[in-house]
C-alpha positions in Angstrom: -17.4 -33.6 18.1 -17.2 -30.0 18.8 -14.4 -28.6 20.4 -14.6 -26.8 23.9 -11.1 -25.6 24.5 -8.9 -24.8 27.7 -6.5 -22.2 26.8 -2.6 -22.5 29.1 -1.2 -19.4 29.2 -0.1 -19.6 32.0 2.1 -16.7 33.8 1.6 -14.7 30.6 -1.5 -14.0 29.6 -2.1 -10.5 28.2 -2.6 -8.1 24.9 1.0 -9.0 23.7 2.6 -11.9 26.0 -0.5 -14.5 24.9 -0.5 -14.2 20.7 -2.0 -18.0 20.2 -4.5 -17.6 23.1 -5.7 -14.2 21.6 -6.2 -15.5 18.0 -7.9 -18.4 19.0 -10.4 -16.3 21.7 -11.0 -13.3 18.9 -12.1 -15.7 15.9 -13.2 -19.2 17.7 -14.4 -17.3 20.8 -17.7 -20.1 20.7 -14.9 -23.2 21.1 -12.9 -21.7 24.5 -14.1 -22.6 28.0 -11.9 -21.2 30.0 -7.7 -20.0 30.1 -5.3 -21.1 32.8 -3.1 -18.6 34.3 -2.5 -18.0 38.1 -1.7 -14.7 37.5 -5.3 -13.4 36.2 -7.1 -16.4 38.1 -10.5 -14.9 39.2 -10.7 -12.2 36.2 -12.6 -12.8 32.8 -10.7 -12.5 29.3 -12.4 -9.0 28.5 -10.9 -7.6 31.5 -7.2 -8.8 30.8 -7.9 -8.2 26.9 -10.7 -6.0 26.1 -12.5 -8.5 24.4 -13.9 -12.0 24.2 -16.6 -11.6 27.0 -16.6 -13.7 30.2 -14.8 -16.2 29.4 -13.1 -17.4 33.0 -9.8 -17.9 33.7 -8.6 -20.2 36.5 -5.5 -20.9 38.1 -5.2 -24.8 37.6 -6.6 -27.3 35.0 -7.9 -29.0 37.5 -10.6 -25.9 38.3 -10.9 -25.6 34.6 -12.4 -29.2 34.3 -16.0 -28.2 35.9 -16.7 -26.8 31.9 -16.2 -30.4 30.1 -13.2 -29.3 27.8 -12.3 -31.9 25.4 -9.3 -30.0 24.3 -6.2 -28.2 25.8 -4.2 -25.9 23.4 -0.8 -24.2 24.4 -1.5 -20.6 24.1 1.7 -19.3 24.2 5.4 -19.6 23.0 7.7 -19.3 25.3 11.5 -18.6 23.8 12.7 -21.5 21.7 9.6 -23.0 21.6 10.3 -25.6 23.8 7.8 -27.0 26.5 8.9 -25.8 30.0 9.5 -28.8 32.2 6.8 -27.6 35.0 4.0 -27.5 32.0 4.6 -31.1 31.8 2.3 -32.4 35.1 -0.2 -30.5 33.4 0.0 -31.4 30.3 -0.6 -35.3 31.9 -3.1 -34.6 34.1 -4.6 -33.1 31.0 -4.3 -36.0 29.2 -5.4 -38.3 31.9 -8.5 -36.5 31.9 -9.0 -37.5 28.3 -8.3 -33.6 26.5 -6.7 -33.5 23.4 -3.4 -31.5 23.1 -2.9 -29.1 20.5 0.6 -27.2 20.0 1.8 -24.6 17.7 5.7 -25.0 19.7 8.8 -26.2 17.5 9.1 -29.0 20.0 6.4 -31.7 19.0 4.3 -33.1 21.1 4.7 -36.1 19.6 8.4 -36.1 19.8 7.7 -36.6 23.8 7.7 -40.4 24.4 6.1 -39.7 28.1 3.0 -37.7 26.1 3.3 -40.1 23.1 2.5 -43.4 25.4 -0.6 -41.7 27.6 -1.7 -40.6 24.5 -2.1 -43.8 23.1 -3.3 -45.0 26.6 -6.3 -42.9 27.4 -7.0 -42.3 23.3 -6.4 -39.1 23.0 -5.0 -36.9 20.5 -1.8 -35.3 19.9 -2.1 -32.1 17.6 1.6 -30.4 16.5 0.7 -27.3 14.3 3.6 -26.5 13.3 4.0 -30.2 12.0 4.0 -30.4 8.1 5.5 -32.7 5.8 7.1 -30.3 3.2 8.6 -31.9 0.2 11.5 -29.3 -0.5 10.8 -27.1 -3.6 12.4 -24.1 -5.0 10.8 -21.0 -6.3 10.6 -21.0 -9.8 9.0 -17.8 -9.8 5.5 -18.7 -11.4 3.6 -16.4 -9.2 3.9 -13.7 -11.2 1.4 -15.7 -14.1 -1.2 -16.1 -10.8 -5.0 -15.4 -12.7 -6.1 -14.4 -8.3 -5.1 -11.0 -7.5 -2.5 -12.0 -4.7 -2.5 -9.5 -1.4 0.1 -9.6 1.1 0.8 -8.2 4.7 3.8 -7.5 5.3 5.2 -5.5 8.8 7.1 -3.5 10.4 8.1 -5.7 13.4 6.4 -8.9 14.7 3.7 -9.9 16.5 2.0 -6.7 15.3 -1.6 -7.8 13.4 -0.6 -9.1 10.3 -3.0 -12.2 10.2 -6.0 -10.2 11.8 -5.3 -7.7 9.0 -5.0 -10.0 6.4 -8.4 -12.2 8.2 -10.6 -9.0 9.1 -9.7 -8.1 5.2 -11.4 -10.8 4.1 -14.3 -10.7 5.9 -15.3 -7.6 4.7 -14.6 -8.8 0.8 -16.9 -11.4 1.3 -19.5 -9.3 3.1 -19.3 -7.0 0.0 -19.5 -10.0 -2.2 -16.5 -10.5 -3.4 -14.9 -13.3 -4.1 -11.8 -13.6 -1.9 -9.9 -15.9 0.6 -6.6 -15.9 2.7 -3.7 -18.5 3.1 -2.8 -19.5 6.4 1.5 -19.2 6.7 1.6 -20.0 10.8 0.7 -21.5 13.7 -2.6 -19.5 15.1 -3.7 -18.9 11.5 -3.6 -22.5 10.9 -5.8 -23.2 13.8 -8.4 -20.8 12.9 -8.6 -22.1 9.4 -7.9 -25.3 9.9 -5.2 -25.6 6.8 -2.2 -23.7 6.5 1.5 -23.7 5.8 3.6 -23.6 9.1 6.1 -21.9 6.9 8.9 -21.3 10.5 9.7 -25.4 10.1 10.5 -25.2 6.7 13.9 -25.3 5.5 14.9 -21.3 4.2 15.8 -22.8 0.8 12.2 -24.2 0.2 10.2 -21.1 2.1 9.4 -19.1 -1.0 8.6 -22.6 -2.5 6.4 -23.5 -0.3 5.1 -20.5 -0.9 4.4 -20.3 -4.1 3.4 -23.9 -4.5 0.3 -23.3 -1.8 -0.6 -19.9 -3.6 -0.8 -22.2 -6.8 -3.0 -24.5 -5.7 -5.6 -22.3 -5.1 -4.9 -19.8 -7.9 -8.1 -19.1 -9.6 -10.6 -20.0 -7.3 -10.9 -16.9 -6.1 -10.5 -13.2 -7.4 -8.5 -12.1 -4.2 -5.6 -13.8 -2.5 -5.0 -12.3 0.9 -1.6 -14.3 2.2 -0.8 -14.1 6.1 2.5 -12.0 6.7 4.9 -13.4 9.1 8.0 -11.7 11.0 9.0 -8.2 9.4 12.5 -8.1 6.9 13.1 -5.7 9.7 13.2 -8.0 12.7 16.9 -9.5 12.6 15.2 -12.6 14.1 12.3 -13.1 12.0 13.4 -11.8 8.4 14.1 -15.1 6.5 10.5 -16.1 7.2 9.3 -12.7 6.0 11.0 -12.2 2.4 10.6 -16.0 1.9 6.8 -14.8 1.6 7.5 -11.8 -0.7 9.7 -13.5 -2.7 7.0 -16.6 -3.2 4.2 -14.8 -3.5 5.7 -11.9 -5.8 2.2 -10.2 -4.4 0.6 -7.6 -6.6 -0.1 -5.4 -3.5 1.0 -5.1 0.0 -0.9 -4.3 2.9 1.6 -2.2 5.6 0.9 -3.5 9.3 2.1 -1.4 12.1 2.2 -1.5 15.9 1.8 1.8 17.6 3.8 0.8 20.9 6.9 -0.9 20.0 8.5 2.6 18.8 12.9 1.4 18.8 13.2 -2.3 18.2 15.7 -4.2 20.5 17.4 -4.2 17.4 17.4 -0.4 17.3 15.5 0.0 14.3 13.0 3.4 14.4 9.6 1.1 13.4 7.5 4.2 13.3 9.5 5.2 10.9 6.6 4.7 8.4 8.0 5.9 5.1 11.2 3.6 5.4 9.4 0.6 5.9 7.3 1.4 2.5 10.3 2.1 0.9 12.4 -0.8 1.7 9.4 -3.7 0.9 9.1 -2.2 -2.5 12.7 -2.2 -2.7 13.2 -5.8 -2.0 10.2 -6.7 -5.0 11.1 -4.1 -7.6 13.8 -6.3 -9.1 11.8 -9.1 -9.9 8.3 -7.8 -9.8 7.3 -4.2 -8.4 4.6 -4.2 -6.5 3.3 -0.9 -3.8 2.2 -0.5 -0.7 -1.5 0.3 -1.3 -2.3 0.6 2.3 -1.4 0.7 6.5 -3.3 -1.5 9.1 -2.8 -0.5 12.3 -2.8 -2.4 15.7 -3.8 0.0 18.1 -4.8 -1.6 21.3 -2.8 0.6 23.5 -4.6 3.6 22.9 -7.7 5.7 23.4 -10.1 5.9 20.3 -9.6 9.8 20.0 -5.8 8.8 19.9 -6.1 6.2 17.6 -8.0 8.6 15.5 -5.3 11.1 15.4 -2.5 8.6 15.2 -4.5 7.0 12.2 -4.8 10.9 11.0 -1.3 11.4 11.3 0.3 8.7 9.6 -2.3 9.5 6.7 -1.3 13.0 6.5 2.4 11.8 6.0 2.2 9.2 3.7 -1.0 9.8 1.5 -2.3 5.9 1.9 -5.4 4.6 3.2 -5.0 3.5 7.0 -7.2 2.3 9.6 -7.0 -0.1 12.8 -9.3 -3.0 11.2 -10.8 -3.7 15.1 -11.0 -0.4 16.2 -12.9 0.9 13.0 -13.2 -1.7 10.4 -11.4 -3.0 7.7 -13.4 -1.1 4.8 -11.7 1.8 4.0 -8.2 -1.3 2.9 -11.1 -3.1 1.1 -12.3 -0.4 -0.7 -8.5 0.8 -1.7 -7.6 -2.5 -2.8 -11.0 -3.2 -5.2 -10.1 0.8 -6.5 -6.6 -0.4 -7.1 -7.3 -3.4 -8.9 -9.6 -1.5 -11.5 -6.5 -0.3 -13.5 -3.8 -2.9 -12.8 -2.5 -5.1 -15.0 -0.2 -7.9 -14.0 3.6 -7.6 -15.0 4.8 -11.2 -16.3 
């Protein structure tokens, strides 16, 4: 059965506040019927986002119901990832109205008795994305012997692109022929694919396990590798999560994603500053396998075109790398660096 999707965002639904409701509206665009949120009721996703077409948005579920969803996903995360108590009458009704749930929160649906037992009642499903039943492993460091050429983006904050990079990436491989595909590491990526890693739930000792262990078992079957970044080993909250990937994947190239708005962090770290962020993720590989930064994606939605041109300029200027905003203009100009790259590389073992 093909899924047509209500999207709850409800009170925060927007470029930045919404990042589940926006990945699943850019790349499933054809599966979403509507979004919830009271706050935007009456206006169409492009005009909130600046893309995804006319796509309603309603204040209730109830409204939302005249387009036959089957399915409600949660489209944001509030902090903590727990379910707000006054999303709970709507997740019911939802489920009284026979939709399937779908989560990417830490708190499981499923963990809910109340949600558990109308599940079962009205046959419905209960979908936790994040839910994944990881056998804890330890590195053991066998990525460096990968045959694929393994890609990774990495960040300078979160929440910034890394997963449209590392998806728009490989779109344009494969419309150039090449052989390549990308690993899913979260909760939005995971939906779009449909496989993934929900690597947040995993214990830190078995991240860069898991890693490696999901890299392996798809080593070979294609020539590229493109893994989904998550967090930035400069966000205080998100870092664990973020060299767990570079350490698993001991990538042969990264892939520098950058936000143009977020400027000072609230953890007072200077994110434009573009050259330190280079030099501290080949810094945190060059003990165990060097690997550069071939290349900048950048997530301009808050500016002009001429603007992003000049930013895009700029940061070019200063740091001699390829750089582009892979929506604005296209991911080519990475895809092209990366297959120019590759020509002369050898692996290090």
């Amino acid at each position: 059965m093909k899924r047509r999707i209500v999207i709850l965002a409800e009170q925060r639904f927007g470029p930045i506040t919404s990042k589940m409701a926006n990945g699943i509206i850019r790349y499933l665009d054809k599966e979403v019927m509507a979004v919830i949120d009271s706050t935007k009721a009456g206006l169409t996703v492009q005009a909130v986002l600046g893309f995804g077409g006319d796509i309603p948005i309603y204040a209730t579920l109830d409204e939302s119901l005249q387009h036959n969803p089957n399915t409600l996903l949660i489209g944001i995360s509030p902090p903590g990832g727990q379910f707000p108590s006054d999303w709970y009458s709507i997740i019911i009704t939802a489920i009284q109205n026979k939709l399937n749930i779908i989560s990417g929160l830490h708190e499981f649906l499923n963990d809910i008795p109340e949600f558990k037992v109308l599940a079962e009642k009205y046959n419905v499903r209960l979908i936790d994305l994040r839910f994944h039943d990881h056998h804890g492993a330890i590195a053991r460091g066998i990525a460096r012997n990968f045959q694929s050429k393994i890609i990774l983006t990495v960040g300078t904050h979160g929440n910034i692109g890394k997963m449209t990079a590392a998806i728009e990436m490989v779109k344009q491989m494969q419309r150039s022929g090449k052989s390549a595909d990308w690993l899913a590491t979260g909760q939005i990526g995971i939906m779009i694919k449909g496989k993934g890693i929900p690597l947040d739930t995993i214990k830190g000792d078995f991240i860069s396990g898991a890693v490696e262990t999901a890299i392996a078992a798809i080593d070979g079957n294609f020539e590229y590798i493109f893994v989904e970044g998550q967090g930035s080993i400069q966000h205080l909250g998100y870092s664990p999560v973020a060299l767990g990937l570079m350490h698993g994947s001991l990538p042969d190239a990264m892939i520098l994603c950058h936000r143009t708005d977020v400027g000072i962090s609230d953890y007072g770290v200077n994110t434009d500053d573009i050259d330190q962020s280079i030099r501290i993720h080949e810094q945190m590989l060059e003990f165990v396998k060097p690997a550069k930064v071939i290349g900048i994606s950048l997530n301009t939605y808050n500016l002009s075109l001429d603007k992003s041109r000049q930013v895009i300029d700029d940061i070019k200027n200063r740091t001699g790398l390829p750089v582009t905003d892979p929506i604005k203009f296209s991911a080519n100009e990475l895809t092209e660096t990366i297959i120019e790259y590759f020509k002369n590389y050898r692996k290090r073992n």
